[in-house]
C-alpha positions in Angstrom: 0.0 0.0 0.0 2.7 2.7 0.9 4.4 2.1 -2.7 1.2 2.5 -4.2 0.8 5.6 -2.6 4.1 7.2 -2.9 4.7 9.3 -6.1 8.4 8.8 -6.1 8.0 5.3 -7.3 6.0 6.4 -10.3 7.3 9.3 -11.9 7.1 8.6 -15.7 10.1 9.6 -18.2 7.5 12.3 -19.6 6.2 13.9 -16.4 5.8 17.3 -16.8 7.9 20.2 -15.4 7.7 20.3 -11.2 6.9 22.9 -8.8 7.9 21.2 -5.1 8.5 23.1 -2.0 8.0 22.1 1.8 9.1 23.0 5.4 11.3 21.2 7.2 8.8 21.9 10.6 6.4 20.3 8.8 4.6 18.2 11.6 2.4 16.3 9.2 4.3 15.4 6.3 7.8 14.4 6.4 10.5 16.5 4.5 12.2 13.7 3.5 9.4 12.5 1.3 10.5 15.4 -0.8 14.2 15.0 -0.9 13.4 11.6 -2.6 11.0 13.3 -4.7 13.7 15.4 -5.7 16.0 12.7 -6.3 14.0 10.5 -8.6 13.2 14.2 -10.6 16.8 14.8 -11.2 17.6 11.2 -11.4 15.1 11.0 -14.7 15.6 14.5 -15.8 12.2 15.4 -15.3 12.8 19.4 -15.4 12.3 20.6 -11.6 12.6 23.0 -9.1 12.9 22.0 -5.7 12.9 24.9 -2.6 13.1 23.4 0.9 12.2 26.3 4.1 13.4 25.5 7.2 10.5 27.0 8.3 6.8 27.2 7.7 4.6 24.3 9.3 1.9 22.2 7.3 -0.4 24.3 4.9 1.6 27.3 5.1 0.3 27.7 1.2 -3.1 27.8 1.9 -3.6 31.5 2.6 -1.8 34.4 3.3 -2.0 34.4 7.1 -0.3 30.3 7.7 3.4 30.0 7.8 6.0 32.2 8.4 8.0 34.9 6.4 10.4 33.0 4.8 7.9 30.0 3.7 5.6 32.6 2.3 8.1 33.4 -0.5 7.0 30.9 -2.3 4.7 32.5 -4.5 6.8 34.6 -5.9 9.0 31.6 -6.5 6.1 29.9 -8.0 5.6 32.7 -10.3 9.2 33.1 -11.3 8.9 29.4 -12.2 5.9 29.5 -14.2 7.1 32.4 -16.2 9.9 30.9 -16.8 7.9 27.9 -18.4 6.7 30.4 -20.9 9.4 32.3 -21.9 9.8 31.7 -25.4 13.1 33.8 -25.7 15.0 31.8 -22.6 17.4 28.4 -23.5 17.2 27.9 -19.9 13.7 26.9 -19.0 13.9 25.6 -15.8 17.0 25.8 -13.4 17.8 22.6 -10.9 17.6 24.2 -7.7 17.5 23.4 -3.8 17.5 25.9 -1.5 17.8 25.3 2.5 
């Protein structure tokens, strides 16, 4: 059952580009879980972006009052990625990136 449900262990050759940020206070969900997300993304060369926060608890995307400072930068980040995605004049799509 847990390798059924964990996406690590069925990311396609053709999955498309990946957004993937967490907290490393995360009570709920394990960071980890993300670092081997990560690893199977760059492993296959699915194009990715990966930005950890040490900071930021569970949910801290769901509005603009959960989290903390630092975690809430990622929607800027998000944005920066997506535009990115559309930029017809870059070479460089997407960038490999980890940030802690």
């Amino acid at each position: 059952m847990r390798d059924s449900l964990s996406i690590e262990q069925h990311v396609a050759g053709n999955c498309p580009p990946v957004f993937l940020v967490n907290c490393v206070d995360d009570p709920t969900v394990g960071y980890h879980n993300s670092i081997l997300l990560d690893s199977v993304l760059t492993r296959k060369q699915v194009p990715h972006t990966y930005i950890q926060y040490q900071t930021g608890g569970h949910g801290f995307g769901a509005n603009a009052s959960k989290g903390t400072p630092e975690s809430r930068q990622w929607k800027e980040a998000f944005l920066g990625w997506v535009g990115q995605l559309f930029d017809k004049e870059s070479t460089d799509i997407i960038r490999y990136a980890t940030s802690e």
